[in-house]
Kinemage of the C-alpha trace (Angstrom):
@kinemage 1
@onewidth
@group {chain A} dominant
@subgroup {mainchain}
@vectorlist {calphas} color= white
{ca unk a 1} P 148.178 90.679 53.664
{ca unk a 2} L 148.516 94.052 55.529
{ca unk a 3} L 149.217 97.089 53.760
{ca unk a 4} L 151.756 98.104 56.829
{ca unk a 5} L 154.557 95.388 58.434
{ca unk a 6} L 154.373 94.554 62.028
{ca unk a 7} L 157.354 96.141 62.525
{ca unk a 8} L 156.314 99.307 61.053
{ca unk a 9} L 153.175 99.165 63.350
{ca unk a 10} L 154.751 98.444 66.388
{ca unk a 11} L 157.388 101.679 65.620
{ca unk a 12} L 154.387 103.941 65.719
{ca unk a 13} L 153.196 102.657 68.502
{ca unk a 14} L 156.065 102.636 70.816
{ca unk a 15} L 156.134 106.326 69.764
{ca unk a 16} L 152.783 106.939 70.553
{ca unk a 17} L 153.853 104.729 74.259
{ca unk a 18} L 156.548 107.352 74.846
{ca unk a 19} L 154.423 110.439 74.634
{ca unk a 20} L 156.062 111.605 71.185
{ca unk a 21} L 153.164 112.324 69.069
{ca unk a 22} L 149.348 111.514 69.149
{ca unk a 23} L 147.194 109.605 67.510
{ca unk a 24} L 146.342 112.285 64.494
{ca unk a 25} L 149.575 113.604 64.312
{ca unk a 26} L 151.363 109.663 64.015
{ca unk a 27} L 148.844 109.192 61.437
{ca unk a 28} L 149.951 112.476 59.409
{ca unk a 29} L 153.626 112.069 60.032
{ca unk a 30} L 153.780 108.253 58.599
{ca unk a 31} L 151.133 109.211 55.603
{ca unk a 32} L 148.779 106.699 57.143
{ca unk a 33} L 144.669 107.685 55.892
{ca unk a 34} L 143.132 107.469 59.352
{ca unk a 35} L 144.455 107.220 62.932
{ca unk a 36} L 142.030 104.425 63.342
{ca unk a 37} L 144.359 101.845 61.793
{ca unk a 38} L 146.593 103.489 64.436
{ca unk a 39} L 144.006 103.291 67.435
{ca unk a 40} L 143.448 99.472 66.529
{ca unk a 41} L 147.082 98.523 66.321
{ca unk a 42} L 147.703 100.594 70.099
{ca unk a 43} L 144.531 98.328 71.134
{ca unk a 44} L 146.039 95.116 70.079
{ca unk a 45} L 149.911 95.930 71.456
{ca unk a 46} L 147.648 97.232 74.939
{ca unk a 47} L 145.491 94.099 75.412
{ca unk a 48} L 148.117 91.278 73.872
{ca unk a 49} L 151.749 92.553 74.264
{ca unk a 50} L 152.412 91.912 70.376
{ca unk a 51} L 151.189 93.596 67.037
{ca unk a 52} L 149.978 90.988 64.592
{ca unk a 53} L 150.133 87.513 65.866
{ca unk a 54} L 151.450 84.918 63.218
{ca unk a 55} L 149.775 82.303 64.489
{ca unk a 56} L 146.314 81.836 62.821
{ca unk a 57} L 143.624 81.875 65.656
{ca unk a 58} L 140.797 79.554 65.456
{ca unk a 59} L 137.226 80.078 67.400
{ca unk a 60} L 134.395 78.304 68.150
{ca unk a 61} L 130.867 78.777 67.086
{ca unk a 62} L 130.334 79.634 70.970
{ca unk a 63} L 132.661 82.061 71.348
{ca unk a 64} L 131.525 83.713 68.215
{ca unk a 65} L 128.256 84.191 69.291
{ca unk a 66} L 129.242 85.406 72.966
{ca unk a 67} L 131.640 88.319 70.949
{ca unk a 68} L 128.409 88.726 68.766
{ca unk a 69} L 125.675 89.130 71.221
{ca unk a 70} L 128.313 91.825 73.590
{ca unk a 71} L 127.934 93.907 70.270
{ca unk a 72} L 124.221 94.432 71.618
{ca unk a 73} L 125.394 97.084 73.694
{ca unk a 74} L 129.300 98.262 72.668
{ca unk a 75} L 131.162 98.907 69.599
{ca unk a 76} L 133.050 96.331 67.435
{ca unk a 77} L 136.424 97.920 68.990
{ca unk a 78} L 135.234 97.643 72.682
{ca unk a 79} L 134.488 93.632 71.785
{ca unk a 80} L 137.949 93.610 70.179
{ca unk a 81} L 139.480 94.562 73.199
{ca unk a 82} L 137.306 93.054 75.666
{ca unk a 83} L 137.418 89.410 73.739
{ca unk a 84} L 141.491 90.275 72.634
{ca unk a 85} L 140.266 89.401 68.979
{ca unk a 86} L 142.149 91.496 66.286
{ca unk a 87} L 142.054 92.633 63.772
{ca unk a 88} L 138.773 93.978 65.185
{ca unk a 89} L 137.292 93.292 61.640
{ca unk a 90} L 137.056 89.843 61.982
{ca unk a 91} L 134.472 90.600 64.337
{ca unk a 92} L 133.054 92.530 61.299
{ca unk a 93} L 132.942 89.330 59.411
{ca unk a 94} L 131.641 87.193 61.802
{ca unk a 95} L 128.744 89.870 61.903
{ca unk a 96} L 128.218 90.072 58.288
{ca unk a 97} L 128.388 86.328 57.897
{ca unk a 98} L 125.763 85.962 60.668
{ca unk a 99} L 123.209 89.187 58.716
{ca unk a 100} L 123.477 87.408 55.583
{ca unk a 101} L 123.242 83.083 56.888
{ca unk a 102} L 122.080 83.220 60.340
{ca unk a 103} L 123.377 81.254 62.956
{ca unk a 104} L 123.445 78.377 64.837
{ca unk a 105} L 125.417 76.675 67.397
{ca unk a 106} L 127.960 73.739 66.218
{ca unk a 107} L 127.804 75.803 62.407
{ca unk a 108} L 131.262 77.097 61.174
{ca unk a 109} L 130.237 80.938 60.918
{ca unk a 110} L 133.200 82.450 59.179
């Protein structure tokens, strides 16, 4: 469960939308550790229209490995906005998972 509600995410964010305060300065005002919880929650509102889904997204082995191998040559949050798959730590897992079983298609990875 998330440390911070939706709705609590999505308030910072519409003030970051309206030009109020940036990033850092959200991130100090609300007491939040690091304005990369922030950057990730703008990402998801950006590419999806919503903070924090409810519905539990399921993905196949294909698409894990597509999201995997674009990780070749961009960061985990550039294939979390590129693939819409947040939080961008489950692409974190699916990584991990692949370092420490391998991988191969029609497995469950994660």
């Amino acid at each position: 469960m998330s440390k911070y509600s939706n709705e609590f995410k999505l308030t910072i964010v519409n003030e970051w939308l309206v030009g109020q305060n940036g990033l850092k300065k959200l991130a100090k005002k609300y007491n939040i550790p690091s304005f990369r919880s922030i950057v990730e929650w703008r990402d998801e509102y950006l590419v999806t229209g919503s903070i924090g889904s409810k519905s539990h997204k399921s993905y196949s082995p294909e698409f894990k490995t597509t999201v995997l191998n674009y990780l070749e040559t961009h960061s985990q949050s550039e294939a979390a906005r590129h693939f819409a798959v947040f939080p961008s730590t489950t692409i974190g897992n699916w990584l991990s998972t692949y370092r420490k079983f391998g991988y191969q298609v029609g497995t469950a990875m994660g």
